[in-house]
C-alpha positions, -999 to +999 in steps of 0.1 A: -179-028-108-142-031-096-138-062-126-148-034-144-125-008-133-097-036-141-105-043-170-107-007-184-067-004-162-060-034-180-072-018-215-053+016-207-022-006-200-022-030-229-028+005-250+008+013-240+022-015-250+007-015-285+019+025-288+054+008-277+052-015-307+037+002-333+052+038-332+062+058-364+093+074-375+086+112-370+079+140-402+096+174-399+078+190-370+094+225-382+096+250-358+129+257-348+150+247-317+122+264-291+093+244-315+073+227-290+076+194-273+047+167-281+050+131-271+073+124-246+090+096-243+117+097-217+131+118-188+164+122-180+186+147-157+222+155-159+239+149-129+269+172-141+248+207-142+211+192-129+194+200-164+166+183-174+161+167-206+127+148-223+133+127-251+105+130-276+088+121-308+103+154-323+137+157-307+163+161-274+148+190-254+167+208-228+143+224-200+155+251-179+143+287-168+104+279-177+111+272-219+125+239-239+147+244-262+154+212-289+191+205-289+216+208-319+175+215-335+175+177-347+141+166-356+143+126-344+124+104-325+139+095-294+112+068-282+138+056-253+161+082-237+184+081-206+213+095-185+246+073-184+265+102-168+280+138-172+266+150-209+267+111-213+227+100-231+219+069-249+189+065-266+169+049-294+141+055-320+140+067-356+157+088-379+140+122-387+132+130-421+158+134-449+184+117-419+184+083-443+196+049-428+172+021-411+137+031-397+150+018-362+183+034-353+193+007-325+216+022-297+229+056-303+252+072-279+261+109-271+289+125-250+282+161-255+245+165-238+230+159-272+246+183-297+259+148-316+253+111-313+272+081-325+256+044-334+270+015-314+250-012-324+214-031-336+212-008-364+175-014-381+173-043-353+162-025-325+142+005-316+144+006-275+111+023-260+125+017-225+160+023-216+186+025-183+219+026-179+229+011-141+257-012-130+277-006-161+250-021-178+227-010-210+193-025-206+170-016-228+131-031-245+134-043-278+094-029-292+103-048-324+109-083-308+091-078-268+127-086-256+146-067-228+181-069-237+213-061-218+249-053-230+276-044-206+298-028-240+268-011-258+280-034-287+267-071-281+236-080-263+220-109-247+180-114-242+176-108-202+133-113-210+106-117-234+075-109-206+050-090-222+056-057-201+049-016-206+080-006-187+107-014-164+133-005-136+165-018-127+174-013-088+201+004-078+219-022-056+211-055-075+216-057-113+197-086-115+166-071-095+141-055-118+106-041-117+084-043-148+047-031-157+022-052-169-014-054-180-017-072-146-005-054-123+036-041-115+061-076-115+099-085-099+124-102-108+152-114-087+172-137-112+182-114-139+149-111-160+140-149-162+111-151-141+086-127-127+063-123-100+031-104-093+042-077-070+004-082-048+008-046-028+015-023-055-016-008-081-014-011-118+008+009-131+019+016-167+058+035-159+077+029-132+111+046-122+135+033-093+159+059-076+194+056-068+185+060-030+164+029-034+131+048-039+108+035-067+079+054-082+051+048-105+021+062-121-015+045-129-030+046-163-051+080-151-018+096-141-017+091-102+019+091-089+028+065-063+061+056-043+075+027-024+112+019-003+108-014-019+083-030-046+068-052-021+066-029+006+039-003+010+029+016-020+020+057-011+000+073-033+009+106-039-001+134-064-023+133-100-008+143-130-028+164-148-038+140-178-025+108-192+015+098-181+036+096-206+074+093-187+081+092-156+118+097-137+125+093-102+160+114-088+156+115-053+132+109-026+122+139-026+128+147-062+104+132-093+096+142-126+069+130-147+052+140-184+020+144-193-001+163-222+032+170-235+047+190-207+071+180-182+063+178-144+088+179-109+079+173-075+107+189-048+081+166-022+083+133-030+053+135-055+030+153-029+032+179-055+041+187-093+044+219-108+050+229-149+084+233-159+069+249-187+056+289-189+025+286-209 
């Protein structure tokens, strides 16, 4: 029974990576700026006003007051979003339609919350589904090549990994200290991204998120929330998501957000609880 229970984990996780590398470049979802959000892809919160953004297969959402609205109303696939600051995002993905240029759009870069964006670099060579910006540091996974790459100008880039993972955190003391997720089980690495080991006390998880404050969350394939002071410390587990993850942030100890069934999550308890940021 449990070699069953792993294998369908394992199944659930190696689903995510396939999704990862095989996504498509998003039609016109129509709709307007309030159209609704559906595939979620990344998390990320302002630290200038606290807003709330998701990155998705059909835009930049901005989530406040129980309602998303789609910023500047650009239809693009953002399949890796995140926060480098004050109205400061960086993300990746595809070009909506009638947008023209590559199918990937490499690194991309905005300094007004969203309303506009600027390409820096791997044009049509890479299309991040994981990113983070930490230690004055881009790192982001390549879905096109299974590389994690880094780049401490946003312009050139050098291969950190080629591990076959589903996500992955940088901590917030130690640039080259990073968690990843695997069909496995959850991996560290404490040389930069050249080796990893199995990380024994934590479950399976497919998305994992590490907190300024040094706390690290994750979810499982079937959308229970866990968190840990330190990946190979003990592993708490905490609320279930209501369907299957699809993002997952971690702010604070006490603060998390999570997506699933194409709504976004927060937790005010440390993942004890989550409540809708959506009225529906």
């Amino acid at each position: 029974m449990a070699v069953a229970v792993m294998l369908a984990i394992g199944l659930v996780v190696a689903a995510v990576l396939v999704l990862r590398m095989n996504d498509e470049p998003p039609a016109d979802a129509g709709g307007g700026a309030s159209a609704e959000m559906e595939h979620i892809h990344g998390i990320g919160i302002d630290p200038g006003d606290g807003s709330v953004y998701a990155g998705t297969h059909y835009g930049l959402f901005r989530i406040a007051d129980g309602s998303a609205t789609r910023v500047a109303d650009r239809v693009q696939d953002y399949m890796g979003f995140t926060v480098a600051g004050a109205g400061h995002f960086l993300a990746s993905g595809h070009p909506g339609e009638g947008q023209g240029g590559p199918s990937s759009v490499g690194l991309i870069e905005s300094t007004d919350a969203g309303e506009t964006w600027e390409t820096l670099s791997l044009s049509g060579e890479a299309d991040f589904h994981a990113l983070e910006y930490r230690h004055d540091r881009v790192y982001g996974l390549n879905s096109m090549t299974g590389q994690i790459l880094t780049s401490t100008d946003k312009l050139s880039w050098a291969e950190i990994s080629s591990a076959e993972i589903a996500d992955f955190a940088v901590s917030p003391d130690d640039p080259d200290v990073l968690v990843a997720t695997t069909q496995q089980g959850l991996t560290r690495s404490t040389d930069g991204g050249a080796t990893f080991e199995a990380v024994e006390s934590a479950p399976i998880m497919v998305f994992v998120s590490w907190a300024d404050d040094g706390t690290l969350a994750g979810v499982t394939p079937d959308g229970v929330v866990y968190t840990a002071q330190e990946p190979a410390g003990e592993w708490t587990e905490q609320a279930a998501l209501d369907g299957q993850p699809e993002a997952l942030t971690i702010d604070s100890a006490t603060q998390i957000y999570a997506a699933a069934n194409g709504t976004v999550l927060a937790s005010t308890d440390g993942g004890a609880t989550f409540r809708p940021m959506l009225d529906r």
